[in-house]
ZAMI-352041 format. One line per 3 residues: number of its first residue (from 1); for each residue y, z, x of C-alpha. Coordinates in pm, 1 decimal, decimal comma. Each point is the difference from the previous one (the first is absolute). Example, Ala and Ser with C-alpha at 12.3 -4.5 7.8 and 13.67 -1.06 7.14 Angstrom:
# residues 2
1> -450,0:780,0:1230,0 ~ 344,0:-66,0:137,0
***
This chain:
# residues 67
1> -935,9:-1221,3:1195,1 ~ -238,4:288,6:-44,3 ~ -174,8:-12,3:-332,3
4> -182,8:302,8:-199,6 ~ -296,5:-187,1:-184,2 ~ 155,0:-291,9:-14,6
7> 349,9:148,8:-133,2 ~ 308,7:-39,1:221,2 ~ 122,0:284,4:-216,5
10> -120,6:242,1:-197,2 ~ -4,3:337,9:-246,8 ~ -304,8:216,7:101,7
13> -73,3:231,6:-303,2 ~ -188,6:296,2:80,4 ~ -189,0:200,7:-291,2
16> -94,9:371,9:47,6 ~ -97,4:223,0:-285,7 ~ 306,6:204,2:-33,2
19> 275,7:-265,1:200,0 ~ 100,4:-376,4:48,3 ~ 90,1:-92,2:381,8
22> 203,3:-294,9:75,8 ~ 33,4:-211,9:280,9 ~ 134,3:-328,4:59,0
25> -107,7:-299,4:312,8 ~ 280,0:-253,0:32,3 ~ 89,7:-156,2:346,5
28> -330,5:132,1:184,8 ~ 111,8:381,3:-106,8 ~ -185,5:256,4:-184,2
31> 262,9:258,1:-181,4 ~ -89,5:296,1:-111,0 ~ 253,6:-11,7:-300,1
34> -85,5:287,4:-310,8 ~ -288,7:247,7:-167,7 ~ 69,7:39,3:-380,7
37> -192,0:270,4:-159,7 ~ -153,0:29,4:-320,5 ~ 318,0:81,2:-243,0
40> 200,6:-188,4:-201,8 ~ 322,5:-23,4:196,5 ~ -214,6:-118,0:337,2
43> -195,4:-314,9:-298,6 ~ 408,5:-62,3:-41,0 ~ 67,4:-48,9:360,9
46> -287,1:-155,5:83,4 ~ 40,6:-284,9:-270,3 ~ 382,0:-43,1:102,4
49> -162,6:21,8:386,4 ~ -220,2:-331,1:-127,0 ~ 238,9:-176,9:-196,0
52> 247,2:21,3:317,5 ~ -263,3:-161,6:229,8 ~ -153,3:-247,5:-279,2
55> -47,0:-303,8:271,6 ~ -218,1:229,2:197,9 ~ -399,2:-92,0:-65,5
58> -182,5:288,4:-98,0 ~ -294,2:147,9:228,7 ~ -158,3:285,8:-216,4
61> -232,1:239,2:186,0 ~ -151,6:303,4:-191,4 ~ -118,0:317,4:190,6
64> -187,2:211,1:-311,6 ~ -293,9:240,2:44,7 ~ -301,2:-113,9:-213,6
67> -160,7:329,0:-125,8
***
């Protein structure tokens, strides 16, 4: 089976300054799956998003401008 880093599965956090993307590797496919922006109803979502998908392990990337 196709791993990514190791992980036969996996929840691929992506940081931006203003959004959150989400994608998810299980079974040797990469998912595009949500964006949550920077508001209070998207940090909702997004924690229900994680808690529904608990057994995934977490890749975090972060994609900031350093000025």
């Amino acid at each position: 089976m196709t791993t990514l880093l190791g992980q036969r599965k996996a929840l691929i956090i992506i940081v931006k300054d203003s959004e959150v993307q989400i994608l998810t590797w299980d079974k040797g496919v990469l998912n595009h799956n949500a964006v949550f922006s920077a508001d209070e109803h998207s940090f909702d979502v997004f924690g229900r998003f994680l808690d529904s998908h608990s057994d995934f392990p977490v890749i975090s990337v972060a994609d900031v401008n350093a000025e």
